[in-house]
KOLFIFI-826795 format. One record per residue (C-alpha): residue number from 1; x, y, z. Coordinates in pm, 1 decimal, decimal comma, always signed. Layout:
BEGIN
NUM | X | Y | Z
...
end
This chain:
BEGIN
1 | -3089,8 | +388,2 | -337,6
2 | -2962,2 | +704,8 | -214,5
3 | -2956,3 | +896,5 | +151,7
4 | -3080,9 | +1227,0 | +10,5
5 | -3330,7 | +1393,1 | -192,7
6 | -3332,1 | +1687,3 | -503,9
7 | -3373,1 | +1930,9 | -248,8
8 | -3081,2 | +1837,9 | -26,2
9 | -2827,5 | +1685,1 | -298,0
10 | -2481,4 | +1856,3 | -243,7
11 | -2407,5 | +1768,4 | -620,5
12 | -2139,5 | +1482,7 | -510,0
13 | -2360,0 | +1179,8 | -421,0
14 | -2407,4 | +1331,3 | -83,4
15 | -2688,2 | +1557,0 | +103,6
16 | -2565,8 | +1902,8 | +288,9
17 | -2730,1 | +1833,3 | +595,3
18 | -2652,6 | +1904,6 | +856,0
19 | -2462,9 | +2219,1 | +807,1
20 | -2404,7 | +2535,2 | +1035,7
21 | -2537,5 | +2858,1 | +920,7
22 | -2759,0 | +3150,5 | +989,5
23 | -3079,3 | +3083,8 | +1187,3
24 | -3436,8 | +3141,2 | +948,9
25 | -3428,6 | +3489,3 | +829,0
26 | -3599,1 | +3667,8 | +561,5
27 | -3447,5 | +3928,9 | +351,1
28 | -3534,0 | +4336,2 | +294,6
29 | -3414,3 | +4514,6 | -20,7
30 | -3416,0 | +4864,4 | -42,1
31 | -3440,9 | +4995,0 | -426,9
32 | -3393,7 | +4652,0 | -551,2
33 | -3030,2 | +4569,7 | -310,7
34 | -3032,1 | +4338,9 | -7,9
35 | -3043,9 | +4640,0 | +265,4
36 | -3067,7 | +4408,6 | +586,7
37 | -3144,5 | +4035,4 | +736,1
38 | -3382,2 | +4013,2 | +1001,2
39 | -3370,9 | +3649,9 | +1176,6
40 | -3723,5 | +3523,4 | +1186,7
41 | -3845,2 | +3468,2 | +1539,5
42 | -3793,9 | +3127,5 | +1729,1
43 | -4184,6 | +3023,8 | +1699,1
44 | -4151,0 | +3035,9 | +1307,4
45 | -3829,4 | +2854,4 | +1317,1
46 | -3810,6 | +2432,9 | +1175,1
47 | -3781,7 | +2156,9 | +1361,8
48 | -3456,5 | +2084,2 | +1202,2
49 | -3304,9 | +2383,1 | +1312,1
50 | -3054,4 | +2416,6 | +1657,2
51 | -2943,0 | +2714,8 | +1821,6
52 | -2596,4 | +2753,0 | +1895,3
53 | -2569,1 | +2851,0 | +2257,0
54 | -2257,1 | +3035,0 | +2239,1
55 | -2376,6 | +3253,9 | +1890,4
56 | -2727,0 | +3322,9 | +1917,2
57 | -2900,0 | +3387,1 | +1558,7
58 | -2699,4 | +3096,0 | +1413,5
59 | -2688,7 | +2724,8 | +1459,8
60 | -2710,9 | +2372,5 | +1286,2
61 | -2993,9 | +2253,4 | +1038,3
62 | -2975,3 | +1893,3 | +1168,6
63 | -3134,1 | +1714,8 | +885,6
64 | -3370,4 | +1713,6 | +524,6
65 | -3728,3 | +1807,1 | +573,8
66 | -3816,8 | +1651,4 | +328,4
67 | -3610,6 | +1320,8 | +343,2
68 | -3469,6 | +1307,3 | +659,7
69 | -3127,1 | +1300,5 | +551,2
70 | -2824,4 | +1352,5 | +808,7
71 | -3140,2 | +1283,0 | +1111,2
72 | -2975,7 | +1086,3 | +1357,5
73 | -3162,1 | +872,6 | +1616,7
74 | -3158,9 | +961,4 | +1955,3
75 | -2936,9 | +695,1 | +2172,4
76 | -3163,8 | +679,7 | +2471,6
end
């Protein structure tokens, strides 16, 4: 049994969540080249995604939507 799925297998028996990274953002091209990323806004954003407070527009995708891999549960 493994702690991961296809879609979040890091290729060495691992998943890549969670990871830091740029918040949801789509993509323009401009005569076929990447001319700018716009960050989607926060209502479209996933549940697995975190803000970082101190660098707004980037944060932590916390675990697999898919699988759940790298969710941790809440220590109440």
């Amino acid at each position: 049994m493994t702690d991961y799925c296809t879609r979040c297998f890091d290729g060495n028996d691992a998943s890549v969540f969670p990871y830091y990274g740029l918040a949801p953002h789509t993509h323009y091209k401009q005569n076929g080249v990447i001319g700018s990323t716009v960050v989607l806004p926060k209502s479209e954003w996933p549940e697995n995604f975190e803000e970082d407070e101190t660098a707004p527009g980037s944060g932590i995708y916390t675990h697999c939507p898919e699988c759940g891999a790298g969710k941790t549960e809440e220590i109440s």
